[in-house]
C-alpha positions in Angstrom: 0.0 0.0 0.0 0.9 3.3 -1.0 1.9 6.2 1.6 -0.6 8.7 1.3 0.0 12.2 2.5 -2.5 13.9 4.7 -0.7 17.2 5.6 2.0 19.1 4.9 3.3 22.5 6.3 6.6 24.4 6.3 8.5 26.5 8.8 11.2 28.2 10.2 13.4 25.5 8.3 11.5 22.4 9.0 8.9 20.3 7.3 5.5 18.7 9.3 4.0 15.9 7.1 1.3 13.5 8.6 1.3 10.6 6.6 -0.3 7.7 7.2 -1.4 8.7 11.0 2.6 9.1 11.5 3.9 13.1 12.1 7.2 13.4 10.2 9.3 16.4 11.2 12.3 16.8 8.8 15.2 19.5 8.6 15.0 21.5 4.9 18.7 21.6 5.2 18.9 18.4 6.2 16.0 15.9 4.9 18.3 12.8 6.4 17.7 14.7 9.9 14.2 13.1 10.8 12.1 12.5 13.7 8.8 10.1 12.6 6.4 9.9 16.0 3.4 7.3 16.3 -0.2 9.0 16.8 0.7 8.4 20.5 3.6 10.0 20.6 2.0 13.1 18.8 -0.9 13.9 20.9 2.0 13.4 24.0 4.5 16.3 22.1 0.6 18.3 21.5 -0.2 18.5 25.1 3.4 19.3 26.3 3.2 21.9 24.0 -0.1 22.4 24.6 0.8 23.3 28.7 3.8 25.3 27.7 2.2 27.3 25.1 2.9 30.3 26.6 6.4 30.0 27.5 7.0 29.0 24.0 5.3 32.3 22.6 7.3 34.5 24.6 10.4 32.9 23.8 9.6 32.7 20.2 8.1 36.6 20.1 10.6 37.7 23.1 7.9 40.1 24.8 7.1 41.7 21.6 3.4 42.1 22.2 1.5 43.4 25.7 -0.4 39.8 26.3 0.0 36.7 24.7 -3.7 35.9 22.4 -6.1 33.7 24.1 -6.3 30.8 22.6 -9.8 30.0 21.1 -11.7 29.1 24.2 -9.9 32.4 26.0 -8.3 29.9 28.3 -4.7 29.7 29.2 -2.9 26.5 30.1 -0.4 26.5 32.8 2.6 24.0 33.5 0.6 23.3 37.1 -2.7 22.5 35.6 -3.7 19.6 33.9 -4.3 18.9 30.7 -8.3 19.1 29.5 -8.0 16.2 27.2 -8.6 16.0 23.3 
């Protein structure tokens, strides 16, 4: 069977491709440098992220903006609360 691509999206010098229920995270400079995680393993990177989401916008933005936006609910994760579920 055939690998059929689901997703693809590019930034900051990597590449995301869900293919066949497997995320596929590969350098643009390097497409030999490759991380390939199971469905599990995904929605485990998604909530870490998910509970650090902050954190990771200030670091990416460095302060730049007053507030960080609310997410879609206007709810803010925090590394001491638990995770909501998917």
């Amino acid at each position: 069977m055939a690998e059929q691509e689901q997703l693809t999206s590019v930034g900051d010098g990597w590449k995301f491709q869900l293919v066949n229920d497997q995320l596929l995270i590969t350098a643009q400079s390097d497409p030999g440098t490759q991380v390939q995680l199971s469905p599990q393993a995904t929605v485990a990177l998604l909530s870490y992220l998910t509970n650090h989401k902050d954190a990771l916008y200030w670091a990416a933005y460095q302060g730049a903006r007053q507030e960080p936006e609310p997410d879609s609910e206007g709810q803010h994760l925090h590394s001491d609360e638990e995770d909501p579920g998917f």
